[in-house]
PDB file of N, CA, C and O in Angstrom:
ATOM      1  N   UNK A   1      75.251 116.337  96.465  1.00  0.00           N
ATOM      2  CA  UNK A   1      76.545 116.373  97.091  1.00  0.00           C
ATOM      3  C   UNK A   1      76.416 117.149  98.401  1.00  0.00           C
ATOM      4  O   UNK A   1      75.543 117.969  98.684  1.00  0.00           O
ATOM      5  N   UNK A   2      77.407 116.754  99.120  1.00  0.00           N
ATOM      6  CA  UNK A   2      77.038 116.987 100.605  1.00  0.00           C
ATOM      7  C   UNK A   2      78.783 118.167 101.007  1.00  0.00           C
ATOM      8  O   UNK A   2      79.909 117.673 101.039  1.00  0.00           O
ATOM      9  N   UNK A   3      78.588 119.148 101.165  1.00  0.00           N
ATOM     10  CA  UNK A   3      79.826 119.748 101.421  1.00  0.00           C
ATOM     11  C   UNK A   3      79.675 120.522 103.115  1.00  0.00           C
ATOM     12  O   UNK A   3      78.839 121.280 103.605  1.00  0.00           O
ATOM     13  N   UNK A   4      81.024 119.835 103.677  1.00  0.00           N
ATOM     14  CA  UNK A   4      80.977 120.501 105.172  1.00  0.00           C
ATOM     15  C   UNK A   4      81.921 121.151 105.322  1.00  0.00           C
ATOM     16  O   UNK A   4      83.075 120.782 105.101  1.00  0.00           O
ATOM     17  N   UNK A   5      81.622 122.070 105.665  1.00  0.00           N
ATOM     18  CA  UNK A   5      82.734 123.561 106.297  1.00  0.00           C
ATOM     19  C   UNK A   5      82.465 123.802 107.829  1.00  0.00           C
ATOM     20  O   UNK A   5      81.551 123.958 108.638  1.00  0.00           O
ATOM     21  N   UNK A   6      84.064 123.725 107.701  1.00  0.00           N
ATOM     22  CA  UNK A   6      84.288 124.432 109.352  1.00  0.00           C
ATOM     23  C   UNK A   6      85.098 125.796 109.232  1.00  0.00           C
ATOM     24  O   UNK A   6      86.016 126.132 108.484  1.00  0.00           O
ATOM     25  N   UNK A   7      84.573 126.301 110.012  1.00  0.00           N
ATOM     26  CA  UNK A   7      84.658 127.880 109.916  1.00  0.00           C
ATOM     27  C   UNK A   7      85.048 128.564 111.318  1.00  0.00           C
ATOM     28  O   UNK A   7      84.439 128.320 112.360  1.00  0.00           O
ATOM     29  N   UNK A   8      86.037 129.371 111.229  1.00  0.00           N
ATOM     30  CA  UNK A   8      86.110 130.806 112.838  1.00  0.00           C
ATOM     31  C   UNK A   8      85.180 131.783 112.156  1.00  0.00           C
ATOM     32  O   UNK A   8      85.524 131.998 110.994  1.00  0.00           O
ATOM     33  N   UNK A   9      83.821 132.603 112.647  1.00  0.00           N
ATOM     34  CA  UNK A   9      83.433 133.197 112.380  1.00  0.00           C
ATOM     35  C   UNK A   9      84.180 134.485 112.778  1.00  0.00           C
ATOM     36  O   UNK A   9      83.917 135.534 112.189  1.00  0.00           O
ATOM     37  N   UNK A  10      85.050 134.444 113.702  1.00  0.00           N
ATOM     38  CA  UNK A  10      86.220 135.749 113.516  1.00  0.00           C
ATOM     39  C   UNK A  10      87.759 135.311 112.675  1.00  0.00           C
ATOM     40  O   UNK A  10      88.979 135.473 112.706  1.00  0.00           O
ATOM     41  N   UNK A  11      87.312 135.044 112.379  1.00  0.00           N
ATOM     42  CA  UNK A  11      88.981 134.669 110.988  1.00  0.00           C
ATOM     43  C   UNK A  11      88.848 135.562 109.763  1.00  0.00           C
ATOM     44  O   UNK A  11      88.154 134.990 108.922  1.00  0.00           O
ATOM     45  N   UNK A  12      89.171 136.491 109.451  1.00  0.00           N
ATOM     46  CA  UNK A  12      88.849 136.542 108.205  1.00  0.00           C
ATOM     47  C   UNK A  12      89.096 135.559 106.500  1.00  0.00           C
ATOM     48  O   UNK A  12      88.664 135.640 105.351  1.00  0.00           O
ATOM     49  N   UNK A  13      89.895 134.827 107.156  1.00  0.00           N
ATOM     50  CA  UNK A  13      90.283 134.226 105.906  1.00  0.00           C
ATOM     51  C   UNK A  13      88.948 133.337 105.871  1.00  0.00           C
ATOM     52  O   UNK A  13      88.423 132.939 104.831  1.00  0.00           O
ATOM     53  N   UNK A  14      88.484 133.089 107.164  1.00  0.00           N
ATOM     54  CA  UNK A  14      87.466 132.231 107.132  1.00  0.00           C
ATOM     55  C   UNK A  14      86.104 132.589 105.715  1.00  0.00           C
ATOM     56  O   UNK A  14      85.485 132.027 104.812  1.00  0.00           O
ATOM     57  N   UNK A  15      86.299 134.067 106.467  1.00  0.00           N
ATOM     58  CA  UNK A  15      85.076 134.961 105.790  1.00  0.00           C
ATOM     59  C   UNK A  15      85.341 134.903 104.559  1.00  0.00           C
ATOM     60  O   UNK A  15      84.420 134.485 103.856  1.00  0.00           O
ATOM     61  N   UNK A  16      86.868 135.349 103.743  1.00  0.00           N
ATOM     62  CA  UNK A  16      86.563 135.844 102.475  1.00  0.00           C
ATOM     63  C   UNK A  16      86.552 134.354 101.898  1.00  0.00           C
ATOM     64  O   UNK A  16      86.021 134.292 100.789  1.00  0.00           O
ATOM     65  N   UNK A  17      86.992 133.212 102.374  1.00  0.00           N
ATOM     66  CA  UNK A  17      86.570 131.835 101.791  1.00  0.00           C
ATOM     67  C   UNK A  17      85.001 131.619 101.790  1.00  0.00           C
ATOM     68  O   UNK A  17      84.351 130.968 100.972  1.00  0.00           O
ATOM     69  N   UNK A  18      84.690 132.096 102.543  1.00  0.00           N
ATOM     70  CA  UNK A  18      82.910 131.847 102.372  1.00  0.00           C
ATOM     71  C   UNK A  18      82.396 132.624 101.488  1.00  0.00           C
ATOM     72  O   UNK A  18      81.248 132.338 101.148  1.00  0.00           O
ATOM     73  N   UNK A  19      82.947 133.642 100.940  1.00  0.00           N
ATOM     74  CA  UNK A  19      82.732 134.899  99.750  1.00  0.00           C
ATOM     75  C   UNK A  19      82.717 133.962  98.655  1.00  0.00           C
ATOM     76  O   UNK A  19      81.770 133.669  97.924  1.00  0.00           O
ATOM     77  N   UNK A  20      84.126 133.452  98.645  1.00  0.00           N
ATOM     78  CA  UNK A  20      84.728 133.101  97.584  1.00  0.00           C
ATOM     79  C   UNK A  20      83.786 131.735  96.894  1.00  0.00           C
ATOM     80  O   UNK A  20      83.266 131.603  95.786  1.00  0.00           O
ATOM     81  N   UNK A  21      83.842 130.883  98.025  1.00  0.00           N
ATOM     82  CA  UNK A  21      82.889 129.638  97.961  1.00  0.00           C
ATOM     83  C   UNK A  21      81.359 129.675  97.407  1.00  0.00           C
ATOM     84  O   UNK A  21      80.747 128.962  96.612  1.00  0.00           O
ATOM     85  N   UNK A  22      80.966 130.963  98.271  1.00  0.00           N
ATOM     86  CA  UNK A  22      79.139 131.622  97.533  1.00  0.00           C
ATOM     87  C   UNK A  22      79.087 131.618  96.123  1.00  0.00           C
ATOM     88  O   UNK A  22      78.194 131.061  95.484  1.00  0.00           O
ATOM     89  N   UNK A  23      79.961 132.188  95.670  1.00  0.00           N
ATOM     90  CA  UNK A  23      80.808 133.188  94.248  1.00  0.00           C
ATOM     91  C   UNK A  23      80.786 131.682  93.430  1.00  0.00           C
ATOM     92  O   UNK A  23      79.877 131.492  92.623  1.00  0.00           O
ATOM     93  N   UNK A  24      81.947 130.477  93.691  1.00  0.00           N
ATOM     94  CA  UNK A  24      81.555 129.913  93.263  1.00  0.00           C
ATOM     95  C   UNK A  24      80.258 128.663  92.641  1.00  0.00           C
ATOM     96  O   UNK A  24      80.051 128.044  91.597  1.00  0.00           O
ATOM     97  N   UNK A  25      79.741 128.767  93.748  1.00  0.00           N
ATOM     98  CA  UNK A  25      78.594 128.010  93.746  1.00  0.00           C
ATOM     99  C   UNK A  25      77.303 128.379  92.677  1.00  0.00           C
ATOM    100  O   UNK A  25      76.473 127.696  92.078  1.00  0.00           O
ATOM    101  N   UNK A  26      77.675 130.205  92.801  1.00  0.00           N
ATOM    102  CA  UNK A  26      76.501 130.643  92.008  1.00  0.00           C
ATOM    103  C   UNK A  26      76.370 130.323  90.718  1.00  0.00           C
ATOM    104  O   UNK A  26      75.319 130.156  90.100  1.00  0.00           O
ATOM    105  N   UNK A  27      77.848 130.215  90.196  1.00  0.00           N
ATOM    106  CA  UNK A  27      78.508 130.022  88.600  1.00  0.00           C
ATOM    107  C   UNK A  27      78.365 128.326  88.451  1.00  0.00           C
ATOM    108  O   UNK A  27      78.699 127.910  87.341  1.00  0.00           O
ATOM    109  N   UNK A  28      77.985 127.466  89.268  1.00  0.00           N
ATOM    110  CA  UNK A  28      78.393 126.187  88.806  1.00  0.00           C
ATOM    111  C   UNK A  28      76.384 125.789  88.636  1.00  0.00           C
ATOM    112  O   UNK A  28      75.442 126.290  89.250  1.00  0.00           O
ATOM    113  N   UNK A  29      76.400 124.914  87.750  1.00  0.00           N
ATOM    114  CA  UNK A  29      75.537 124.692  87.415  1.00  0.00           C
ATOM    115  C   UNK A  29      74.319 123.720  88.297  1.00  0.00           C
ATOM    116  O   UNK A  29      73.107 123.690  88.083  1.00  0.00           O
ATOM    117  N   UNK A  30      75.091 122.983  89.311  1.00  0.00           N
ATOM    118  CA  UNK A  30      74.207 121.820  89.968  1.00  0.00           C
ATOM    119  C   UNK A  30      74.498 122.573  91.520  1.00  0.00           C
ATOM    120  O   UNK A  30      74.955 121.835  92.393  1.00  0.00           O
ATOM    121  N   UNK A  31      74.238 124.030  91.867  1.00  0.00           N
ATOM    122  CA  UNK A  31      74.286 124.577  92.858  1.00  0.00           C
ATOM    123  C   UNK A  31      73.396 124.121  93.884  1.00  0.00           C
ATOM    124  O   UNK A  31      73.642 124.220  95.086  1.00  0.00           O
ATOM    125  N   UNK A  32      72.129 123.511  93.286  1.00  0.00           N
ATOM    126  CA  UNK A  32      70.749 123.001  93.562  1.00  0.00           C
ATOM    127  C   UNK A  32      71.107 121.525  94.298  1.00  0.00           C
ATOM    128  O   UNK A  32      70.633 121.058  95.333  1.00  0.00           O
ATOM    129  N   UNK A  33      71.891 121.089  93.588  1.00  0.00           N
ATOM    130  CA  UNK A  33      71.995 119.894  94.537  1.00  0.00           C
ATOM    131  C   UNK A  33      72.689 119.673  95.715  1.00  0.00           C
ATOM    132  O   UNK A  33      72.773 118.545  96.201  1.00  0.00           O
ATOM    133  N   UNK A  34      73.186 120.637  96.208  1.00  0.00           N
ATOM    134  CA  UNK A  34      74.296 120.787  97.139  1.00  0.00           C
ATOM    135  C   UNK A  34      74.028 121.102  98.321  1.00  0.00           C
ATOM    136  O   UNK A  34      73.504 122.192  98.549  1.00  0.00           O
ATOM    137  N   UNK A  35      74.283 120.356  99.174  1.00  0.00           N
ATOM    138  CA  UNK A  35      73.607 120.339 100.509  1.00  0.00           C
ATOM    139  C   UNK A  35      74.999 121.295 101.371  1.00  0.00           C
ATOM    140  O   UNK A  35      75.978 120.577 101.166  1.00  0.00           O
ATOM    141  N   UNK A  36      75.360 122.222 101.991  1.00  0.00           N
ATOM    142  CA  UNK A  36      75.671 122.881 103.153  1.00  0.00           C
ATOM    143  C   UNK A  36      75.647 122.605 104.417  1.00  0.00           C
ATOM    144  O   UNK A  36      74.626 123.003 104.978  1.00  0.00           O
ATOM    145  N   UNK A  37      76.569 121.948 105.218  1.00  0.00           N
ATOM    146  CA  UNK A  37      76.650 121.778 106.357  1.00  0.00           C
ATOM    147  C   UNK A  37      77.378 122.879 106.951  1.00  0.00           C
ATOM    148  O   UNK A  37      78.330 123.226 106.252  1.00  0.00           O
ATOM    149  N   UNK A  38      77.209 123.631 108.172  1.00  0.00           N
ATOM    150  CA  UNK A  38      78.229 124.416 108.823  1.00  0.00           C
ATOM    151  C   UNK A  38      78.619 124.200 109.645  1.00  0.00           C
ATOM    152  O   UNK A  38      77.748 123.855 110.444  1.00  0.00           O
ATOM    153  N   UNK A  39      80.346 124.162 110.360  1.00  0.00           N
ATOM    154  CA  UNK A  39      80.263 123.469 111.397  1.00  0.00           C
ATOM    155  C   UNK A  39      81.117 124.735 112.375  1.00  0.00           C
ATOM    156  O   UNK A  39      81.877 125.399 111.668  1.00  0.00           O
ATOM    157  N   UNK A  40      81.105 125.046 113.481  1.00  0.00           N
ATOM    158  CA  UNK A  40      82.237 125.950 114.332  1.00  0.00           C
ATOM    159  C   UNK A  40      83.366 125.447 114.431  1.00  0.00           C
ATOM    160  O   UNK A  40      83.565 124.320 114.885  1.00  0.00           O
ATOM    161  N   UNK A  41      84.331 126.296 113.977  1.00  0.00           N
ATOM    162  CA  UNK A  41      85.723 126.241 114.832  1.00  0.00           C
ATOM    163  C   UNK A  41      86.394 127.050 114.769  1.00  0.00           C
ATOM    164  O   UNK A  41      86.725 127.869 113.912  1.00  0.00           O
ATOM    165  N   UNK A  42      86.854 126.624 116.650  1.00  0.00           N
ATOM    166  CA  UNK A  42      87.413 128.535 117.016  1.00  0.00           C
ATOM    167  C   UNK A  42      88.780 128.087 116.897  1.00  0.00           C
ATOM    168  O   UNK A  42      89.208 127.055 117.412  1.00  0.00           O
ATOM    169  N   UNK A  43      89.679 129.176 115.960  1.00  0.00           N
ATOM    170  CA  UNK A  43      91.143 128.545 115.904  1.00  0.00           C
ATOM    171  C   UNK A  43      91.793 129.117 116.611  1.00  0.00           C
ATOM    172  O   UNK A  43      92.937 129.136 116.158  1.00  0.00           O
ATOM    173  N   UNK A  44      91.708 129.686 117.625  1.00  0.00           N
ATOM    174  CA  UNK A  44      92.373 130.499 118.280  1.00  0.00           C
ATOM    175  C   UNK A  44      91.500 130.563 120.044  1.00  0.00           C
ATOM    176  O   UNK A  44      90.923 131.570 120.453  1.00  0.00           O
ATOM    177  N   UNK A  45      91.617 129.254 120.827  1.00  0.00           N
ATOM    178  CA  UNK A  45      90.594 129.427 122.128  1.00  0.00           C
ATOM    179  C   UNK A  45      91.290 130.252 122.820  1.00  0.00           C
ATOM    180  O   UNK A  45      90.722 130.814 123.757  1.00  0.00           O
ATOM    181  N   UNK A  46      92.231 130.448 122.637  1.00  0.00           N
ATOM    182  CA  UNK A  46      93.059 131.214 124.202  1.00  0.00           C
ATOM    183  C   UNK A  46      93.202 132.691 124.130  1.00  0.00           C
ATOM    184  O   UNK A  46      94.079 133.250 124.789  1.00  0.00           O
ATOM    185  N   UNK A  47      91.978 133.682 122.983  1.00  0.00           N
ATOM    186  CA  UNK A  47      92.091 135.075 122.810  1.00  0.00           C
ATOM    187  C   UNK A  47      90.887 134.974 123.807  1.00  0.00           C
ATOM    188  O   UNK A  47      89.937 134.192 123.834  1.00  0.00           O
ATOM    189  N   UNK A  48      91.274 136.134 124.706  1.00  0.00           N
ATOM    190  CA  UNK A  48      90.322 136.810 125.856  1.00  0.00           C
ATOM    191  C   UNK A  48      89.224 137.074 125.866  1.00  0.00           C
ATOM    192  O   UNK A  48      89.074 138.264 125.589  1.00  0.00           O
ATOM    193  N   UNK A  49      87.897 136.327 126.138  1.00  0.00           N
ATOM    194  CA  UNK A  49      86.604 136.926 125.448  1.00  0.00           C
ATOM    195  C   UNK A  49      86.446 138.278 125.802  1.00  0.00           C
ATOM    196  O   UNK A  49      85.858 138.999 124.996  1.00  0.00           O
ATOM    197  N   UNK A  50      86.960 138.875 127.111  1.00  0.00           N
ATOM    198  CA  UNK A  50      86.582 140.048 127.504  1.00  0.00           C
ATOM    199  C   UNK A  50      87.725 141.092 128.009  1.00  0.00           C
ATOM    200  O   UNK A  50      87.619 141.909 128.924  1.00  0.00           O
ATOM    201  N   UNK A  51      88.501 140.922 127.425  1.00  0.00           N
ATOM    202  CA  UNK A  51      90.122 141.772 127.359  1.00  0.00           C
ATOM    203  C   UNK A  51      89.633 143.121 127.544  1.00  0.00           C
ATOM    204  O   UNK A  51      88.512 143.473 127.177  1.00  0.00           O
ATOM    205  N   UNK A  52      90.247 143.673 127.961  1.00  0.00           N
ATOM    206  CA  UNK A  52      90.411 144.959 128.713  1.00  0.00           C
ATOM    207  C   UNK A  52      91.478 146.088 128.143  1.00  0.00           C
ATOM    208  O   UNK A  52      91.523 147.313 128.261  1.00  0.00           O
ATOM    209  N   UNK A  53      92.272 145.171 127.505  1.00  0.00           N
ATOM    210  CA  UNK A  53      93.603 145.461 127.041  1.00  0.00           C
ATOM    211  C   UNK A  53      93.353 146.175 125.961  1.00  0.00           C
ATOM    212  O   UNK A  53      92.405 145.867 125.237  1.00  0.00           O
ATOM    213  N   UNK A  54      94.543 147.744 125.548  1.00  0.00           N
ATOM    214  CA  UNK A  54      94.447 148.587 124.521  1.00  0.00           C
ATOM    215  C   UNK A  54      95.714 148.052 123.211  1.00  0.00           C
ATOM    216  O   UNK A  54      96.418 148.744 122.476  1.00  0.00           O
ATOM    217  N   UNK A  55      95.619 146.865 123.318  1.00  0.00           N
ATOM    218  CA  UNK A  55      97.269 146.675 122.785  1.00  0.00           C
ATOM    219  C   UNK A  55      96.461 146.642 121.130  1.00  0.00           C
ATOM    220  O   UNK A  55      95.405 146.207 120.672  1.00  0.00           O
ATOM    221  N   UNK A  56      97.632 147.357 120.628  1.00  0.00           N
ATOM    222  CA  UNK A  56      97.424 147.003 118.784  1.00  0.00           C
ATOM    223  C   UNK A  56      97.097 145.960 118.075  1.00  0.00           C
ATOM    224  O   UNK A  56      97.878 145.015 117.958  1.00  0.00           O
ATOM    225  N   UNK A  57      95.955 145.979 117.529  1.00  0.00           N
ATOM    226  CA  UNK A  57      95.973 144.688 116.841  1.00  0.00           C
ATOM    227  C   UNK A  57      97.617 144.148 116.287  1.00  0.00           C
ATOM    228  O   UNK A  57      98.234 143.148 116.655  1.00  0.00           O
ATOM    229  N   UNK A  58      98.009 145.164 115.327  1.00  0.00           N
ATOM    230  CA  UNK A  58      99.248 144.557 114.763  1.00  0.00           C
ATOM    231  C   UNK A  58     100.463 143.922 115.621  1.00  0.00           C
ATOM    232  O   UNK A  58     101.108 142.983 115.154  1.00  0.00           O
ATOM    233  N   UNK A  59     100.730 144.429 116.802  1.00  0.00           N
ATOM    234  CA  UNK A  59     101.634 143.983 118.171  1.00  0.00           C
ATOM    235  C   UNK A  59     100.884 142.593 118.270  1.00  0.00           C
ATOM    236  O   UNK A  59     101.530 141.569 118.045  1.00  0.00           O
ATOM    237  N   UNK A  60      99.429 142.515 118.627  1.00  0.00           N
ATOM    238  CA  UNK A  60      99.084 141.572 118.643  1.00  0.00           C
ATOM    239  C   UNK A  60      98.690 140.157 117.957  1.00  0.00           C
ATOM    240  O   UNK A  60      98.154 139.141 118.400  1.00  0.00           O
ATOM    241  N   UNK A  61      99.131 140.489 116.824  1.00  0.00           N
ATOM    242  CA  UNK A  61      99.477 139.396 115.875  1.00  0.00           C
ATOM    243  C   UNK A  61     100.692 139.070 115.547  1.00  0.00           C
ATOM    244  O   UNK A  61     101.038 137.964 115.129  1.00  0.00           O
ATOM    245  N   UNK A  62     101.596 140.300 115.774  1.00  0.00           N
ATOM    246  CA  UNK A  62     102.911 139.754 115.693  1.00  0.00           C
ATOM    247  C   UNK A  62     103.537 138.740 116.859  1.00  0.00           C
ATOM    248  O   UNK A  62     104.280 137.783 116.639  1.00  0.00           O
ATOM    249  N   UNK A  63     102.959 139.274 118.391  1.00  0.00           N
ATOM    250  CA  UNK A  63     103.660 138.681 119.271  1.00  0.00           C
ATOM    251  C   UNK A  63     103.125 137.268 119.415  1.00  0.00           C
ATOM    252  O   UNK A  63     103.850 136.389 119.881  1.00  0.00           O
ATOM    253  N   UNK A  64     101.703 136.989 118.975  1.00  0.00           N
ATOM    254  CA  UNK A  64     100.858 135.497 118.610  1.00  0.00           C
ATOM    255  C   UNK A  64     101.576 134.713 117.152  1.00  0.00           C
ATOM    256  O   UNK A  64     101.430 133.504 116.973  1.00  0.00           O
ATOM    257  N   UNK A  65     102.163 135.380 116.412  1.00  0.00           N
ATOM    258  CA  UNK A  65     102.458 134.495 115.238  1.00  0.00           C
ATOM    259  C   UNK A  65     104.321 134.364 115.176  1.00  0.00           C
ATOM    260  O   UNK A  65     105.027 133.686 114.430  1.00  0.00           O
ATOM    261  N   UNK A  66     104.753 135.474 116.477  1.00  0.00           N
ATOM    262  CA  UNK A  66     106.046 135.033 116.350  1.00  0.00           C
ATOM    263  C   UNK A  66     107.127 136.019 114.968  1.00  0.00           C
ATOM    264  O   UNK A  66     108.254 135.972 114.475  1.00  0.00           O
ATOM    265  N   UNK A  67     105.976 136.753 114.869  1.00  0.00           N
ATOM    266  CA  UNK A  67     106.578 137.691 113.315  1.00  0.00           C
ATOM    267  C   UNK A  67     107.241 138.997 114.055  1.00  0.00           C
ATOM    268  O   UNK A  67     107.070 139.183 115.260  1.00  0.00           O
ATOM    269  N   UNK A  68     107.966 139.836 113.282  1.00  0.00           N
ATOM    270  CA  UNK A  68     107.221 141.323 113.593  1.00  0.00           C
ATOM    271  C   UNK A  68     106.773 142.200 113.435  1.00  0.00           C
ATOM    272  O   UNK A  68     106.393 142.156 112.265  1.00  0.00           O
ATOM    273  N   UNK A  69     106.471 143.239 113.913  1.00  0.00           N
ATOM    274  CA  UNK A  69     105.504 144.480 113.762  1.00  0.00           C
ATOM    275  C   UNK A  69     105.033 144.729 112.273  1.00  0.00           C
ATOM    276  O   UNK A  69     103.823 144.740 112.047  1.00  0.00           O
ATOM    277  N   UNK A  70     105.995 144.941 111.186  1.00  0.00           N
ATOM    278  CA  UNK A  70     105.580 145.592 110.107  1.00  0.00           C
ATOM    279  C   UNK A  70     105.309 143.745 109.149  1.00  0.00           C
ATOM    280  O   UNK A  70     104.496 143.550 108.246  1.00  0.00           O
ATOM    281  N   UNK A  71     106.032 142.959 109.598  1.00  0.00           N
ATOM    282  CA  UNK A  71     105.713 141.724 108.952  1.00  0.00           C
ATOM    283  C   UNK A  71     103.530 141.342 109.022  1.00  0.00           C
ATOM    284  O   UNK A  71     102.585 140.905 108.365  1.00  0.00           O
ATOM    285  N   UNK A  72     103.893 141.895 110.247  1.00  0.00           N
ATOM    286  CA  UNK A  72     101.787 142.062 110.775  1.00  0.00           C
ATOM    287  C   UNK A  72     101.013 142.636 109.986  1.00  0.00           C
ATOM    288  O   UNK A  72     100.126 142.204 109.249  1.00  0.00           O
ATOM    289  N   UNK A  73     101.562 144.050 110.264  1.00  0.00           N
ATOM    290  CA  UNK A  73     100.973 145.095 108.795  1.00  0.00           C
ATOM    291  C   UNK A  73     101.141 144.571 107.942  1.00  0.00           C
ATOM    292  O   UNK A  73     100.608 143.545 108.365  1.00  0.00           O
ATOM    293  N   UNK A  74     101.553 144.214 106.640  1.00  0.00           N
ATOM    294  CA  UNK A  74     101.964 143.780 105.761  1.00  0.00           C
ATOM    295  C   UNK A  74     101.097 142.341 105.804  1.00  0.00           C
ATOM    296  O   UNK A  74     100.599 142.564 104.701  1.00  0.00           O
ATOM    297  N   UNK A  75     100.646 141.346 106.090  1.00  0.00           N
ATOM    298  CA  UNK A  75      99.990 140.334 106.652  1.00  0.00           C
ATOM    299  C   UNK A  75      98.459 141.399 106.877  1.00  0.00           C
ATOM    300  O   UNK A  75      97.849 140.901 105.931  1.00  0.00           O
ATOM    301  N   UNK A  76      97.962 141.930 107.158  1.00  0.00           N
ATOM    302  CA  UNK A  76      96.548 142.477 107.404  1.00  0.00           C
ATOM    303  C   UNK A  76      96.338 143.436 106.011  1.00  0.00           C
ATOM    304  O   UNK A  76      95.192 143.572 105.581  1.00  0.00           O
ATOM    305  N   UNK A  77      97.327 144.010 105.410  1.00  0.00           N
ATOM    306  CA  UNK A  77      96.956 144.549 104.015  1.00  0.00           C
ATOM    307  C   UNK A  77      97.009 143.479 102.759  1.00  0.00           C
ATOM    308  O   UNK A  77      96.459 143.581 101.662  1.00  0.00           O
ATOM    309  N   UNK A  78      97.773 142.514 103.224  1.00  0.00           N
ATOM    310  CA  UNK A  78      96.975 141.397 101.916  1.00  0.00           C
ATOM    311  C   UNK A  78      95.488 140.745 102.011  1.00  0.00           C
ATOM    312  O   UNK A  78      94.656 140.473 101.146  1.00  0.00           O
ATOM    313  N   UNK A  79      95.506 140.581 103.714  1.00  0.00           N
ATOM    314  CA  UNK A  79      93.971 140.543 104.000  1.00  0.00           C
ATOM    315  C   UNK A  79      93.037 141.168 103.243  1.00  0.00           C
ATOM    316  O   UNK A  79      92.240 140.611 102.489  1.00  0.00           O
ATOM    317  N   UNK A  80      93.169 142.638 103.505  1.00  0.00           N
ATOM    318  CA  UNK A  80      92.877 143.324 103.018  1.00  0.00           C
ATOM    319  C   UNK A  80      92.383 143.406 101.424  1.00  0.00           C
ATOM    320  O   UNK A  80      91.284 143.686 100.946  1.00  0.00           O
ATOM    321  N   UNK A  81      93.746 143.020 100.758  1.00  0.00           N
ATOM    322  CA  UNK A  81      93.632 143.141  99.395  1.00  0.00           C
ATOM    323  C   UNK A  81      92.452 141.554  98.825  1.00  0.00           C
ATOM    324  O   UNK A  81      91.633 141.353  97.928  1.00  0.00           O
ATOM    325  N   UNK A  82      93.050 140.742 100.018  1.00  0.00           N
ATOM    326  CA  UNK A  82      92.212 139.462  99.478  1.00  0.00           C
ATOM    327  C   UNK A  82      90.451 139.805  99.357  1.00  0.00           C
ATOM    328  O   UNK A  82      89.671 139.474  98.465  1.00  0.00           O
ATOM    329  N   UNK A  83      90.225 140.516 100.498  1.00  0.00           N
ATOM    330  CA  UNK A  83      89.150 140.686 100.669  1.00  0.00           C
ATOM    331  C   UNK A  83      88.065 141.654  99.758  1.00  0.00           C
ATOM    332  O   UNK A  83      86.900 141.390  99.457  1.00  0.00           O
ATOM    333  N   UNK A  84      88.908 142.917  99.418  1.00  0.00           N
ATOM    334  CA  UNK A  84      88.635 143.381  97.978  1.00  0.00           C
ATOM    335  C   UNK A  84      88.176 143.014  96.772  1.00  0.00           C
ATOM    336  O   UNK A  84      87.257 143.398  96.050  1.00  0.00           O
ATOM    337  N   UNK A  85      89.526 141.678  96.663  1.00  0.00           N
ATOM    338  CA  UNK A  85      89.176 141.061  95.173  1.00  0.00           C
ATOM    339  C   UNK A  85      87.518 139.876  95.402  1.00  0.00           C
ATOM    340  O   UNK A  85      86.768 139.666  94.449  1.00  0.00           O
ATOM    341  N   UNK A  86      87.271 139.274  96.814  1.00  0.00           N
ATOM    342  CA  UNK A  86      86.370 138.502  97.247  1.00  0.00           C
ATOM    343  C   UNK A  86      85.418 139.343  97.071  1.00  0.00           C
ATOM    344  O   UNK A  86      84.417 138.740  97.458  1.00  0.00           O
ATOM    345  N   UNK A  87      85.111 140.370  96.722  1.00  0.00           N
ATOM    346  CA  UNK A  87      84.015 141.707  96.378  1.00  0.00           C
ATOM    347  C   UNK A  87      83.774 142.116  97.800  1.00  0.00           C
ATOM    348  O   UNK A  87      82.656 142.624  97.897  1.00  0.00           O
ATOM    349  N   UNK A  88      84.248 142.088  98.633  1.00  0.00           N
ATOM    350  CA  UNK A  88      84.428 142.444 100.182  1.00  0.00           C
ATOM    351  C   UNK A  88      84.653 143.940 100.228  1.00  0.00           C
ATOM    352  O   UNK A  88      85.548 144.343  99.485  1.00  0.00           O
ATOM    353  N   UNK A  89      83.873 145.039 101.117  1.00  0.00           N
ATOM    354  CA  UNK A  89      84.383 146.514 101.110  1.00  0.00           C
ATOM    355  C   UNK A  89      84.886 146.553 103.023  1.00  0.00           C
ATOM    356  O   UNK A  89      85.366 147.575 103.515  1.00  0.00           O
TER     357      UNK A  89
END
């Protein structure tokens, strides 16, 4: 079997899905047959490669997703928590 993933290597959700995905693979029995393709994708082209800027991450996800401030926080500590349970420190 042939499985292709596209991935933001800065996403975290990206990351703890690739945790999660390893995790499963190890437990399934025909891990051996499974071919891995990886592919890039940036979901986000229009963040600054070389920003200068001191602004908060959390400001800065709120004012990109349209949320606000503590809706951000709150949004980066489930991250958080996701990433924990993904055996992530």
């Amino acid at each position: 079997m042939k499985v292709e993933v596209w991935s933001d290597i800065m996403c975290p959700f990206c990351y703890i899905g690739k945790r999660n995905y390893e995790s499963a693979l190890s437990q399934f029995g025909g891990g051996d047959h499974i071919e891995i393709e990886w592919h890039s994708f940036q979901l986000d082209p229009m963040i600054p490669k070389n920003s200068t800027r001191k602004e908060n991450v959390y400001q800065y996800l709120a004012d990109r997703k349209g949320i606000s401030y503590d809706q951000s926080a709150k949004m980066h500590e489930r991250v958080i928590q996701m990433a924990r349970n993904a055996g992530l420190d």
